[in-house]
C-alpha positions in Angstrom: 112.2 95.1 91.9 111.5 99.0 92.6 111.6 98.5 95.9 110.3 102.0 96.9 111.2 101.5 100.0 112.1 98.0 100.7 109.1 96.2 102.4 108.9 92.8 104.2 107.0 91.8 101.1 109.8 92.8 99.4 111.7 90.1 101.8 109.7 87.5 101.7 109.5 87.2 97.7 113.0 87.3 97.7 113.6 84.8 100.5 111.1 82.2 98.8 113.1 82.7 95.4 116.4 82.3 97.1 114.9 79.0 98.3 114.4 78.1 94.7 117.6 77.9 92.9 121.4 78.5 93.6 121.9 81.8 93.2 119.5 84.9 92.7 120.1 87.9 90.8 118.0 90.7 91.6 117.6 93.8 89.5 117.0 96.9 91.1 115.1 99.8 89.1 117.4 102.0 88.6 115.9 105.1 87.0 115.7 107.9 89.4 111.6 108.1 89.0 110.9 106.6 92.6 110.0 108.8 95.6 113.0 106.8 97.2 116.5 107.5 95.1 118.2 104.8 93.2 121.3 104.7 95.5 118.8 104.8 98.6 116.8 102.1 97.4 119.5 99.3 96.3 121.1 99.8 99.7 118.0 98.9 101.5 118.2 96.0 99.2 121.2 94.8 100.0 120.8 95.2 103.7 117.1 93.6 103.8 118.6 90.4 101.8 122.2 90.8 103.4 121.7 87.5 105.1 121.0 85.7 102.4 124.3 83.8 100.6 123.3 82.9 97.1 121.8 86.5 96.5 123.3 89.4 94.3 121.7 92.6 93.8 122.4 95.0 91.1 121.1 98.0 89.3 118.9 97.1 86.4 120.9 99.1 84.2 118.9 100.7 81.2 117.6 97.3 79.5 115.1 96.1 82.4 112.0 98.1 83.4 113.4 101.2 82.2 112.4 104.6 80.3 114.1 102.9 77.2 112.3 99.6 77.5 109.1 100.4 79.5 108.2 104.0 79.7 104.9 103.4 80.9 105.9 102.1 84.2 107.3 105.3 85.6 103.1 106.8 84.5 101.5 104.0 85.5 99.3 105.5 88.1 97.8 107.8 85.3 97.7 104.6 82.9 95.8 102.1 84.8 93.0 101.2 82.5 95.2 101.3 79.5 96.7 98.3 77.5 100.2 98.3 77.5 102.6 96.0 75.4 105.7 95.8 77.9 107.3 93.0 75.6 110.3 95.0 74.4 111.8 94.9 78.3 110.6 91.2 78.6 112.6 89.9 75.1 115.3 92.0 75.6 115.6 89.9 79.2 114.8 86.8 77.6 117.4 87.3 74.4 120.6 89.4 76.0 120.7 89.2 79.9 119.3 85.7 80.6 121.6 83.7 78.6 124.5 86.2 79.9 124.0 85.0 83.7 122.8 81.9 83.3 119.3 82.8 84.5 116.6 79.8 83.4 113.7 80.9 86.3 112.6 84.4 86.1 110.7 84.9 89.5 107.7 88.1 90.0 105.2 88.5 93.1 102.1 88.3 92.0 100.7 91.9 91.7 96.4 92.3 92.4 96.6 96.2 92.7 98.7 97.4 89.5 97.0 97.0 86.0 100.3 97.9 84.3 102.1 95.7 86.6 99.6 92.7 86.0 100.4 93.2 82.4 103.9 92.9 83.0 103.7 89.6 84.3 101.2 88.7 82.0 104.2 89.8 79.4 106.3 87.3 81.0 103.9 84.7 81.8 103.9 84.7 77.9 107.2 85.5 76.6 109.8 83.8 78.6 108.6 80.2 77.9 109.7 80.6 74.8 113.1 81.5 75.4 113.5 78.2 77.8 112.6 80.6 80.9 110.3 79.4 83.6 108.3 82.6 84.7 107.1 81.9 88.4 104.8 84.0 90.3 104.7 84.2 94.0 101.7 85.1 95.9 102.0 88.4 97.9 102.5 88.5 101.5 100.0 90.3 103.6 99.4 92.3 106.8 95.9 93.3 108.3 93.8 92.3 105.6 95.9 93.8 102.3 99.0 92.7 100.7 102.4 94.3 101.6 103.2 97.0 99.0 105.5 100.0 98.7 102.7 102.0 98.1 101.1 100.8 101.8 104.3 101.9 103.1 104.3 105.5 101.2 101.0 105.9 102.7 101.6 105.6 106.3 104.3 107.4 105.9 102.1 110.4 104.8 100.5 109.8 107.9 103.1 109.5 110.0 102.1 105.9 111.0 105.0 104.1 112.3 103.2 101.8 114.3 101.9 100.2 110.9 105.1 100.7 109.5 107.0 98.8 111.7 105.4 95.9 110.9 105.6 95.5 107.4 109.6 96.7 106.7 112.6 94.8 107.7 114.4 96.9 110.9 117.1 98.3 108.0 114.2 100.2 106.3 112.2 101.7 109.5 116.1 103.0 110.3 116.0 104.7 107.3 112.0 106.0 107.2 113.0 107.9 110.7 116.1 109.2 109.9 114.9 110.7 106.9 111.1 111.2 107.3 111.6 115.3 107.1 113.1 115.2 103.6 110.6 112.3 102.3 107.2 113.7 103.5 108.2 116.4 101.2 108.3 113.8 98.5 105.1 112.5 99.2 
């Protein structure tokens, strides 16, 4: 997950994965591409899914959805209609840091907005299979007619829209969008 900020979408994939199996890793993005900082970003994380007991969260390190593995990620706003081949990130998952934890279900929300995203998946969808990984993906929660994204949340932030903001990030994350609205508006 990017998790830039941490939405109740976020929350609610990773509350319906938790339900799935005994424990749950999840893998924060941890290049520093985000609007939201790396350090900022796993801590909302960890507070957002602090009540859950068979979760761990941890920095993806430089062998999941990174510059090394999947460049076109951190562009993918300027790449939208192009075909990407992502399968580097998703066999390197599949051959090194699946067997090393133990991880046989690879869970993904389902993404309708993001070409690259969708490909991603797709990637999985494919790959992991072979590797004796199920790939599941989880329909998106929604708000008001549109799914819960990041991007939703970026955008009312732009315009100062805290009413809609409330209600699609967990308490932890409003905390932080008000405490620090002056420094990420310059972001945006």
């Amino acid at each position: 997950m990017n998790c830039n900020p941490f939405t109740l979408g976020h929350k609610y994939l990773v509350e319906y994965a938790a339900s799935k199996c005994a424990h749950l890793f999840i893998f924060v993005v941890e290049e520093d591409k985000s609007v939201f900082p790396f350090a900022d970003r796993i801590e909302l994380v960890r507070k957002g899914t602090s009540h859950l007991q068979n979760v761990t969260v941890l920095p993806s390190g430089k062998f999941i959805i990174s510059q090394l593995t999947f460049e076109e990620y951190f562009v993918k706003s300027s790449i939208q209609d192009t075909t990407i081949d992502p399968s580097m990130d998703v066999e390197l998952f599949a051959t090194q840091i699946a067997p090393e934890l133990g991880i046989t279900v690879r869970f993904a929300g389902e993404e309708p907005l993001d070409k690259v995203t969708m490909q991603y998946n797709n990637s999985m969808r494919q790959i992991l299979p072979k590797y004796g990984i199920e790939f599941e993906e989880i329909p998106r929660k929604e708000f008001d007619g549109g799914v819960i994204s990041a991007s939703r949340v970026r955008a009312c932030l732009k315009d100062n829209d805290f009413e809609t903001i409330s209600k699609i990030v967990p308490s932890t994350t409003l905390e932080y969008l008000k405490e620090n609205y002056k420094e990420l508006i310059k972001k945006l």
